[in-house]
N, C-alpha and C positions, 0 to 999 in steps of 0.2 A: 504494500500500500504506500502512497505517497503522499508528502507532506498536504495540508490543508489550511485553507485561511479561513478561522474561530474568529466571529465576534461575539464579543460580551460586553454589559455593560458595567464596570467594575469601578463601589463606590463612587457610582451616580454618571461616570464618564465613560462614553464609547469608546471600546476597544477594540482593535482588530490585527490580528496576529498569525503568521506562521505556523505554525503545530505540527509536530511529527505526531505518527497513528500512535494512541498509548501512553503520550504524554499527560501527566496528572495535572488535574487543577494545581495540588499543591505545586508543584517544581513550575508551573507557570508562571501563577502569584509569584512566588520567591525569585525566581533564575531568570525570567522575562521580564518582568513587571515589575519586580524590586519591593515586591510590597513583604515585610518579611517578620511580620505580626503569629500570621500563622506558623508553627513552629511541624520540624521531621522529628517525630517521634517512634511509634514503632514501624512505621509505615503499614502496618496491618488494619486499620481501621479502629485498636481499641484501645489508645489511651485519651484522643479526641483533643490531644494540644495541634491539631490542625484543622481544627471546627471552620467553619468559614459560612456565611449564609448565601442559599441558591434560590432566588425566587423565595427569600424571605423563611427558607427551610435549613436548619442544621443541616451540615453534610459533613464529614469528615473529607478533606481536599484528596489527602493519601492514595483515594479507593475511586476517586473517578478521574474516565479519561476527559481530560478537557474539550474534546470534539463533541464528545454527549452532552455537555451544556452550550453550544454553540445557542448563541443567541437570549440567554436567558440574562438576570442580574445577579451579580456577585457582591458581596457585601463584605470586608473582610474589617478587622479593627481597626484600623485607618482610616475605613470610611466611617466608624460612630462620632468621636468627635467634632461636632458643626463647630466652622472656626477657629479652630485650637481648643473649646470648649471641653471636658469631663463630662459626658452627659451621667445622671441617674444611676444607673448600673454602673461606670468605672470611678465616681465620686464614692456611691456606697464601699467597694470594695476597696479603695483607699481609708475610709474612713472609719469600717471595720476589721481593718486587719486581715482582710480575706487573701495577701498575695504575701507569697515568702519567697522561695525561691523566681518565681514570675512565670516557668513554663509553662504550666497549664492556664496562667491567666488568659490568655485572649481567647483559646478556647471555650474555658469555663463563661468567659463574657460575651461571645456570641451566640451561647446557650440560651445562657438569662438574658439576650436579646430577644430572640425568638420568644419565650418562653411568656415574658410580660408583652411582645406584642402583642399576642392570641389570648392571655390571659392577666390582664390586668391587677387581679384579686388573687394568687396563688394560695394555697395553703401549703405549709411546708412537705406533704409528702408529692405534691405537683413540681416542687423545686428538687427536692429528689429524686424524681421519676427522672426531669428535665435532666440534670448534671449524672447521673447513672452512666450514660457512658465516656463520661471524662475524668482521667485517674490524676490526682492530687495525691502526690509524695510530703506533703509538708505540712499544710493546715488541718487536717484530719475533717476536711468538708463544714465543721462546726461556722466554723467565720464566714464562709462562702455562702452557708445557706442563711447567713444570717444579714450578709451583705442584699445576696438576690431579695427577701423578702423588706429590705430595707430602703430597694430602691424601687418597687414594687410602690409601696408605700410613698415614698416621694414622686412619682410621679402621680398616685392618686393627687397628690395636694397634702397629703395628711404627716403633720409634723411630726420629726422621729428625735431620736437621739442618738447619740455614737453609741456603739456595739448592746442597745436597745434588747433585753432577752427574747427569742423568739420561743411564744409557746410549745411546751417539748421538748427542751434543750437546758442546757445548764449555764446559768448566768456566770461571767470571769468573775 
């Protein structure tokens, strides 16, 4: 098979690119595009430090060829930021202590993008269904879920506090 020219529309701007048959989302993002938020993890689909949104849907980059989303919209964490801004979700998780090492961050925050798009109001076992398949070596998920439901909450409008208990969980 021979090479083919993919367009995408990648945070918010038309793209349009070369592509060998097989070439992954992620390795285009990174090695083409430069966008390099999403991280090479196991390359197998299941630690999810390579999340990235397709059409507003988690996908893990790793596991698709970039020719099968030809045409669709790519979202990666470079595109959340309007302006330079921290929106909601990467404020919370600054603010809760939800990032240590930082790999699974953009991952874990394209999650809890998806996740408060389609659901505004989560309860905490929807924020762990959500983040289920992205593996966190550091925070032991407690701060993350405590970030996602925190930014959930700010973006209702409904005032919070730093590291706020979430019901079900044990306060620091």
């Amino acid at each position: 098979m021979s090479s083919q020219i993919v367009s995408l529309v990648v945070n918010g701007e038309p793209r349009e690119f070369i592509a060998r048959p097989g070439t992954t989302l992620l390795a285009t993002l990174r090695d083409s595009l430069g966008l390099t938020a999403a991280k090479r993890g196991c390359a197998q689909g299941s630690c999810g430090t390579c999340t990235v949104l397709v059409d507003d849907r988690p996908v893990t980059a790793c596991l698709v060829a970039v020719e099968t989303v030809s045409g669709c919209s790519v979202r990666t964490l470079e595109g959340v930021a309007a302006g330079g801004d921290l929106d909601e979700v990467q404020s919370a998780f600054v603010d809760n202590f939800a990032t240590q090492c930082g790999f699974c961050t953009a991952g874990m925050i394209m999650v809890a993008e998806a996740l408060l798009d389609r659901n505004p109001d989560p309860t905490k076992e929807d924020v762990a269904e959500a983040i289920s398949g992205n593996v966190c070596r550091c925070t032991g998920y407690q701060p993350i879920m405590i970030a996602i439901l925190d930014a959930a909450r700010r973006r209702r409008g409904e005032s919070t506090e730093q590291g706020q208990p979430v019901e079900g969980t044990v306060s620091r």
